[in-house]
C-alpha positions in Angstrom: 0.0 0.0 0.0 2.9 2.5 1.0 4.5 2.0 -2.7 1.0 2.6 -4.4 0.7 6.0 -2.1 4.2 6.8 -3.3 3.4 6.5 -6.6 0.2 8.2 -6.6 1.8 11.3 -5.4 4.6 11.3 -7.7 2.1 11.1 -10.5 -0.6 14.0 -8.9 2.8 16.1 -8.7 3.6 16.1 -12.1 0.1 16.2 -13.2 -0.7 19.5 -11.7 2.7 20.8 -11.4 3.9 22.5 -8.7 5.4 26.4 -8.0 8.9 25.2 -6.6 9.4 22.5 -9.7 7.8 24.0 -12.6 7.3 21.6 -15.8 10.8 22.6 -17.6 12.4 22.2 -13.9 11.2 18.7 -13.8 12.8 17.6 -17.1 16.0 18.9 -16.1 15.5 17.1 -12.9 14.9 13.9 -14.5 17.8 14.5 -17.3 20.4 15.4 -14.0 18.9 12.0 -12.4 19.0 9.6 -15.3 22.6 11.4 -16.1 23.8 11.0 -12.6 22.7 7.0 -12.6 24.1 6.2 -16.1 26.9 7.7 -15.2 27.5 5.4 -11.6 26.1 2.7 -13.6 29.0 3.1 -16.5 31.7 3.9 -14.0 31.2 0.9 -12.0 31.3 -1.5 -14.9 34.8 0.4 -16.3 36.6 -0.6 -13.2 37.9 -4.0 -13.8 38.7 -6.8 -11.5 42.1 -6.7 -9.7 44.4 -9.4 -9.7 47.0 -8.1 -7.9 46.6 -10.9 -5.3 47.4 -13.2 -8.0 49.9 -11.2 -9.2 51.9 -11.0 -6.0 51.8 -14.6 -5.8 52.7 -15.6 -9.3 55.6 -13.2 -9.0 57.4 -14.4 -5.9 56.7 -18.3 -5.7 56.8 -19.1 -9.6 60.6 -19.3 -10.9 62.3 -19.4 -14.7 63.7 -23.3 -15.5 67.7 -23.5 -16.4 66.9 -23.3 -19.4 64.6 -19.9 -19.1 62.1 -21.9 -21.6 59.4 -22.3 -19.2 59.1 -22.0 -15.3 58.7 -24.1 -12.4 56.3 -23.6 -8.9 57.3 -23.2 -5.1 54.7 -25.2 -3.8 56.1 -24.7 -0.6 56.0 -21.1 -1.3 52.3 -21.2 -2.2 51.8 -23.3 0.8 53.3 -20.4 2.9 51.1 -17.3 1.2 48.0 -19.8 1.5 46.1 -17.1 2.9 46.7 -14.7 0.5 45.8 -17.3 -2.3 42.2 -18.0 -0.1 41.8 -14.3 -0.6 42.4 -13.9 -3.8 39.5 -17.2 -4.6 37.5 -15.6 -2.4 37.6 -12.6 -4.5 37.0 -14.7 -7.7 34.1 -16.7 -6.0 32.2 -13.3 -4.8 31.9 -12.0 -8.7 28.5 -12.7 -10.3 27.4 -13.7 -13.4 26.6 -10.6 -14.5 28.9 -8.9 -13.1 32.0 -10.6 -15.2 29.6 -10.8 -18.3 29.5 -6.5 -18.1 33.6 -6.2 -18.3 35.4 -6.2 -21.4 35.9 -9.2 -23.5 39.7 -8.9 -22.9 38.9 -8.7 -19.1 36.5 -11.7 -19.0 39.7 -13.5 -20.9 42.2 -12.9 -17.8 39.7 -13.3 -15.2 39.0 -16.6 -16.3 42.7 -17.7 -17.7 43.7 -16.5 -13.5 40.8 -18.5 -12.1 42.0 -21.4 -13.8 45.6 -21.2 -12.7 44.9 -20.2 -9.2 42.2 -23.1 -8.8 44.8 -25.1 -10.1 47.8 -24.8 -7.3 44.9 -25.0 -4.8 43.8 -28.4 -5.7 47.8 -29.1 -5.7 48.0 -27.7 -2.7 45.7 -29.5 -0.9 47.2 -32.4 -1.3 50.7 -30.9 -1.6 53.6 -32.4 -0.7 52.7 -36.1 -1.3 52.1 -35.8 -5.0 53.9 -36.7 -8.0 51.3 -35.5 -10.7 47.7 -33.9 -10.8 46.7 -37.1 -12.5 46.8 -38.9 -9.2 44.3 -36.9 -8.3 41.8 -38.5 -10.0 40.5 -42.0 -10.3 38.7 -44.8 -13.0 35.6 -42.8 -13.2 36.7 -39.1 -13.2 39.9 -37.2 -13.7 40.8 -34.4 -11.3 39.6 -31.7 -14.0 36.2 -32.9 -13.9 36.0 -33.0 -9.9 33.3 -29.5 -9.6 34.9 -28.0 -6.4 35.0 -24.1 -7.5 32.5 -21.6 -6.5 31.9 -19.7 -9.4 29.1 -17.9 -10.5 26.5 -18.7 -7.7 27.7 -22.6 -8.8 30.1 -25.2 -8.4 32.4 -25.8 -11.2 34.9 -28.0 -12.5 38.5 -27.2 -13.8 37.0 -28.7 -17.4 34.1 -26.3 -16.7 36.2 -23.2 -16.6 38.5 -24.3 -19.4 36.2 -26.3 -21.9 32.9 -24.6 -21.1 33.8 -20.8 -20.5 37.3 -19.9 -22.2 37.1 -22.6 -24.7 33.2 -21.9 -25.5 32.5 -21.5 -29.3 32.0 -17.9 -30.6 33.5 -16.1 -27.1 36.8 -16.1 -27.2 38.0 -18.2 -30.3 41.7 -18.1 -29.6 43.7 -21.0 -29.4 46.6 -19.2 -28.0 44.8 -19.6 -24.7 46.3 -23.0 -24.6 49.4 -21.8 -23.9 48.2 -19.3 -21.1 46.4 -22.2 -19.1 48.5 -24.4 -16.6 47.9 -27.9 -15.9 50.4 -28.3 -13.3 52.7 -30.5 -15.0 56.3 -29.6 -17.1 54.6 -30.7 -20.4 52.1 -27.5 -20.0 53.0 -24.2 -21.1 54.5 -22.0 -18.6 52.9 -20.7 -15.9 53.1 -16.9 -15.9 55.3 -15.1 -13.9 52.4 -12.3 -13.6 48.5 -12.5 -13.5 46.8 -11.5 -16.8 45.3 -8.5 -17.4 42.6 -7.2 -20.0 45.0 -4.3 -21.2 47.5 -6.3 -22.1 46.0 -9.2 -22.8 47.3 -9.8 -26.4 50.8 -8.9 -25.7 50.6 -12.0 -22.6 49.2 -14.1 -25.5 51.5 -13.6 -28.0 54.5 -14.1 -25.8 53.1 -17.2 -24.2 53.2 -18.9 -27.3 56.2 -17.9 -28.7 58.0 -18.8 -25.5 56.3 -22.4 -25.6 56.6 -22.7 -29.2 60.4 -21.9 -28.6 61.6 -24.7 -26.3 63.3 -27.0 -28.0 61.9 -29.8 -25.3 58.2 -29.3 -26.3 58.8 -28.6 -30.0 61.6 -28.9 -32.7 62.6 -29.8 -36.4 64.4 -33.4 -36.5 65.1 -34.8 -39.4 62.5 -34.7 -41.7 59.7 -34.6 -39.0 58.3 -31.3 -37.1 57.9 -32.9 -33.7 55.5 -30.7 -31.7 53.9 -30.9 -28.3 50.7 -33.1 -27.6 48.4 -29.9 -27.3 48.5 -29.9 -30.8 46.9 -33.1 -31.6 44.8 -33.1 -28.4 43.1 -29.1 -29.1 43.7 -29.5 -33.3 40.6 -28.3 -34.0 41.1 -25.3 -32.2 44.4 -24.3 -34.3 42.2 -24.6 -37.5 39.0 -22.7 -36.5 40.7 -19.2 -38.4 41.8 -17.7 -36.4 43.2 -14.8 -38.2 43.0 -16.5 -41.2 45.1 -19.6 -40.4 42.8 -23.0 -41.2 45.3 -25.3 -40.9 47.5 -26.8 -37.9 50.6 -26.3 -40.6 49.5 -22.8 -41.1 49.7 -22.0 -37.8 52.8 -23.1 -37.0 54.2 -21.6 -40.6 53.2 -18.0 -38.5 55.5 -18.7 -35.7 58.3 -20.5 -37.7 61.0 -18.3 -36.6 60.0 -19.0 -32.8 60.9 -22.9 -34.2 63.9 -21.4 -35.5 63.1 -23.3 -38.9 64.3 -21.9 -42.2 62.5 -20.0 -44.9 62.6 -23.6 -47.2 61.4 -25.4 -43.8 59.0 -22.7 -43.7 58.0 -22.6 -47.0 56.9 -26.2 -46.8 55.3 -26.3 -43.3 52.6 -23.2 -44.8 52.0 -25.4 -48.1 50.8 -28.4 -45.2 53.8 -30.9 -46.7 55.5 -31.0 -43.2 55.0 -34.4 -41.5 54.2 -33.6 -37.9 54.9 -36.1 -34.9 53.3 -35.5 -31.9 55.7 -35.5 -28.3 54.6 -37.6 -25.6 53.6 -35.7 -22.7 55.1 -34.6 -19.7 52.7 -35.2 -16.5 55.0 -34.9 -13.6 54.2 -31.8 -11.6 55.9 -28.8 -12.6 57.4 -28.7 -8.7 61.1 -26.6 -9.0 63.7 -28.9 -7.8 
């Protein structure tokens, strides 16, 4: 009854007018109002969410290997700053829906890439230090990136869920670079970042994740006759040949980053014309612990 009352007087106002708000008062009333909320509403929405937490993390417990190619986690180091990682779930866990959905593209890409990777050395640590690999984790029925144990989005979510049904969802993203920006926890995975991604600068983290990965000689090289390349390839194919800027073709692909492979321009020249045999690498599952 209160909120009919309410209304009725807002509408007998502006039906008869009054002396202290004549009729051109009240539209630029109403134009200051709706201004005023479009502008909270648009200011709110441009202020993205911060990673720093991540960032801190990621930048004191995750180190380069000897050979700089990829990098290697501090568990222990984690395990020491585990309330700092809580914190910085937390944070993840208390977004909505719609609140992730009204940030950038690019932001929605790093906030999901970091959820991902920090979910990830939780579950490691949790059952850190008696573990070898994250496949131990699992079992016959269900491997531990189909165990839902993340609150996300007012739901509980799986690794898979977050990787497979989010950044990997056809039409969102669409960029298989991402595969080299996600860590499964193990030395054959691309390295894990030694900062948290960020919206801004999203394409730069891209682009140098896969050239890195693309660069170490221990996940892919030219022998012989054979382009032997990591398992990612064969495993997320389809991805690699969905053109993305204009490359339909695994060989294609590969052909744009050929001097990362350090092949020639005749290697080259063969790889983009799809006559390159490629063998896929075996894959490394031990945990990417530093020794």
């Amino acid at each position: 009854m209160r909120k009919s009352k309410h209304r009725k007087s807002r509408t007998t106002l502006f039906a008869q007018g009054n002396s202290q708000f004549p009729r051109a008062g009240h539209v630029a009333l109403l134009a200051s109002l709706l201004l005023f909320g479009f502008s909270s509403f648009t200011g709110a929405q441009s202020t993205p969410f911060s990673h720093d937490n991540w960032d801190a993390l990621v930048k004191t417990c995750v180190v380069p290997t000897v050979d700089r190619h990829s990098t290697a986690a501090e568990y222990d180091c984690f395990a020491e700053r585990r309330d700092l990682l809580n914190t910085y779930l937390n944070d993840l866990s208390g977004v909505s829906e719609a609140m992730h959905l009204g940030e950038s593209s690019d932001q929605q890409l790093a906030f999901l890439i970091n959820a991902y990777n920090a979910w990830t050395v939780a579950l490691i640590l949790d059952n850190w230090p008696d573990l070898e690999s994250i496949r131990d984790l699992g079992s016959i029925l269900r491997s531990p990136w189909k165990k839902p144990f993340i609150p996300l989005f007012g739901d509980t979510v799986s690794l898979d869920d977050i990787e497979h049904g989010m950044i990997r969802e056809p039409g969102r993203f669409d960029d298989p670079r991402i595969h080299f920006a996600v860590n499964c926890a193990s030395i054959g995975c691309p390295a894990l970042r030694q900062e948290a991604y960020e919206g801004e600068r999203i394409e730069l983290q891209l682009e140098e994740q896969t050239r890195r990965f693309l660069a170490d000689p221990s996940r892919n090289r030219f022998t012989g006759e054979n382009l032997e390349i990591s398992s990612i390839f064969k495993w997320y194919r389809d991805d690699f040949e969905r053109g993305w800027r204009d490359n339909h073709s695994l060989h294609h692909f590969l052909s744009r980053y050929s001097d990362s492979l350090k092949l020639t321009d005749k290697q080259t020249s063969i790889l983009r014309k799809g006559d390159m045999n490629l063998k896929f690498l075996d894959y490394d599952w031990r945990l990417n612990q530093s020794p």
